[in-house]
C-alpha positions as CSV (number, residue, x, y, z in Angstrom):
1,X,-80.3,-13.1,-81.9
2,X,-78.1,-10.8,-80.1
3,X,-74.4,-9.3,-81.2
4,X,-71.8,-11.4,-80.0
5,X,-68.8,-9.3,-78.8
6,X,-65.2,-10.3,-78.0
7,X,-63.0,-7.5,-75.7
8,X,-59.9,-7.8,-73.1
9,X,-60.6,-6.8,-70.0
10,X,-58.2,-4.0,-68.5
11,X,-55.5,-6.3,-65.9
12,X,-56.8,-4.5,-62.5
13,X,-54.9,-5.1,-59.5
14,X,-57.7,-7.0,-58.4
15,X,-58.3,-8.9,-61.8
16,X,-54.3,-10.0,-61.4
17,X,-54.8,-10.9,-57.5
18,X,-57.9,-13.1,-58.0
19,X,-56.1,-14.8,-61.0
20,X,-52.7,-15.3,-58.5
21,X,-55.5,-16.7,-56.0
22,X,-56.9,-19.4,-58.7
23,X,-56.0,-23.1,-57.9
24,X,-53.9,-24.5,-60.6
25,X,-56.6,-27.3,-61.0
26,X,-58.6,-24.8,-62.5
27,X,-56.3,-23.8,-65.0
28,X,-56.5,-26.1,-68.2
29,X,-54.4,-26.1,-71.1
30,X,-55.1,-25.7,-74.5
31,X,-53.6,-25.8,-77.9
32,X,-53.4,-23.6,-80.7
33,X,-53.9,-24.9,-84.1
34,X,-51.5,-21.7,-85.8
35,X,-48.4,-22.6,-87.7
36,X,-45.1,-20.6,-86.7
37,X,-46.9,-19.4,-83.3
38,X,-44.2,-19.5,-80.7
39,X,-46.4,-19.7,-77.7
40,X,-49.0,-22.7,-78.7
41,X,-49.9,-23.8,-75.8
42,X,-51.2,-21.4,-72.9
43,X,-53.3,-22.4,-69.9
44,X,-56.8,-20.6,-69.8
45,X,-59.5,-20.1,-67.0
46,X,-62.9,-20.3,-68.5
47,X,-65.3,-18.6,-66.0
48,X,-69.0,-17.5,-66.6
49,X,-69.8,-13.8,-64.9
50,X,-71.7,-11.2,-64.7
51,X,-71.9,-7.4,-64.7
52,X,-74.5,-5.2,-63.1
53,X,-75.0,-3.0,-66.4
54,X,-75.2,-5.9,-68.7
55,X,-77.9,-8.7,-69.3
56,X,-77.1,-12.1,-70.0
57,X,-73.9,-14.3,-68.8
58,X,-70.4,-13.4,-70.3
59,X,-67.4,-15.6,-70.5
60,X,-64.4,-14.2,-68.9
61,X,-61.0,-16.0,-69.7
62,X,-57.8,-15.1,-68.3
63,X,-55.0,-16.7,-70.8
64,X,-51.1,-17.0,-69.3
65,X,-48.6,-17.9,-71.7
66,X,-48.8,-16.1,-74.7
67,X,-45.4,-14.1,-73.8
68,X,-46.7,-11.4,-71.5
69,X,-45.4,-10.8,-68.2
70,X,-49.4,-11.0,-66.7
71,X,-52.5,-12.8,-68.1
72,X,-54.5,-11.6,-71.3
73,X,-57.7,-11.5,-70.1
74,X,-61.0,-12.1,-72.6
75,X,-64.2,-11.2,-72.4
76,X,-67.0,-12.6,-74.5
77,X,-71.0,-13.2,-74.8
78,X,-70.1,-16.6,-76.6
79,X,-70.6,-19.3,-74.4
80,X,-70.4,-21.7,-77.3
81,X,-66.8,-21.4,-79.4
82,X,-63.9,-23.0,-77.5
83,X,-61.4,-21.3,-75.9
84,X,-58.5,-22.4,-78.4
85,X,-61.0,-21.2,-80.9
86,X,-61.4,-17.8,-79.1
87,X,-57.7,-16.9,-78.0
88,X,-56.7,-18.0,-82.1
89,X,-59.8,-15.3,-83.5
90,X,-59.1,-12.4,-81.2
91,X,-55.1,-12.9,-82.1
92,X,-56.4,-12.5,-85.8
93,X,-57.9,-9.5,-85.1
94,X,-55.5,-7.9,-83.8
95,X,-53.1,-8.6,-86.1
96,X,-55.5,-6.7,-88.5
97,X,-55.7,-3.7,-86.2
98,X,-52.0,-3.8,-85.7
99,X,-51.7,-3.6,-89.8
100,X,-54.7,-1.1,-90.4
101,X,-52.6,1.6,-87.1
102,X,-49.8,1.0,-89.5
103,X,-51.4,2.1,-92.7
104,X,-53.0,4.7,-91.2
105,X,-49.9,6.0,-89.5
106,X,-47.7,5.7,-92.5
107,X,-50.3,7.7,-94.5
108,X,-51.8,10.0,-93.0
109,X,-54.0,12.4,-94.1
110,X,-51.2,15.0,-92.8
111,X,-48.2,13.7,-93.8
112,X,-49.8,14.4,-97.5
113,X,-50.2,18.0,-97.4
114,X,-49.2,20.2,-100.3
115,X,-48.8,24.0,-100.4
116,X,-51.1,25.7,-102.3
117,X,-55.1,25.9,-101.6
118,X,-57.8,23.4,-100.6
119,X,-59.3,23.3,-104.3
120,X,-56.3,23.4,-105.9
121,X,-56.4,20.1,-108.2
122,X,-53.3,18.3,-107.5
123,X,-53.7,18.5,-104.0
124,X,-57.4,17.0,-104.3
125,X,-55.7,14.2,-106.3
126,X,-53.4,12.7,-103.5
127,X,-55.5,13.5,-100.9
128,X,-57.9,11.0,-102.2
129,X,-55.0,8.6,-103.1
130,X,-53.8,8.2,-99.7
131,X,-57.6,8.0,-98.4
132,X,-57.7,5.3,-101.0
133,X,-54.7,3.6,-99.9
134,X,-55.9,3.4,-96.4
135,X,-59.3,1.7,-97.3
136,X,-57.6,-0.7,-99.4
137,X,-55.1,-1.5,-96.9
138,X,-58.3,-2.5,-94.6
139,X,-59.7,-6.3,-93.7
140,X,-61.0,-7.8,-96.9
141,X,-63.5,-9.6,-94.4
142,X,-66.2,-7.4,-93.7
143,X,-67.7,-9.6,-90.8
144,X,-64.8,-8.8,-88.6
């Protein structure tokens, strides 16, 4: 069994022109089953593609309306979740990397300093608190 990955592609002027080209029949849309989302229905593309340095199909899915001025667009080795299913986990995660770049910037190693030297004692002390705070502040789901 191979690692299933989930990315967004970079919007490329050519990604965004051969979206703007796409009938609107292709276009489909779905719903997403989040309370208190306030864009819960977008229209997806689901296309199968393929890239010269990579073996086996991947699913790329340009997503409009989720806010953004251009289309989100997802890549994945899945072929079996839904799209609702996909747009909902990838939102997840980055919620948890939005909360784990605000831990890390709100305690940073630096922003601990003390004066005084390396072994001192005290310093030691909340150097490993804030490295403590930042792990606990991570996912509580490993498998993410």
């Amino acid at each position: 069994m191979g690692i299933t990955f989930m990315t967004l592609r970079r919007r490329s002027p050519a990604i965004l022109r051969e979206v703007a080209n796409t009938p609107r029949s292709d276009w489909h849309t779905v719903h997403l089953d989040v309370p208190h989302r306030m864009y819960r229905t977008p229209k997806v593309i689901d296309q199968q593609v393929s890239w010269r340095d990579y073996e086996g199909p991947i699913r790329q899915g340009p997503i409009a309306g989720l806010g953004h001025e251009e289309p989100t667009v997802l890549l994945t080795n899945d072929l079996r979740t839904p799209a609702a299913q996909r747009i909902t986990r990838y939102a997840q995660r980055m919620l948890i990397g939005n909360g784990l770049a605000h831990a890390v910037k709100f305690v940073h190693r630096d922003a601990l300093s003390l004066r005084g030297p390396p072994e001192d004692p005290l310093r030691r002390n909340v150097d490993r608190s804030g490295e403590r705070a930042v792990s606990d502040a991570g996912p509580k789901d490993r498998r993410i």
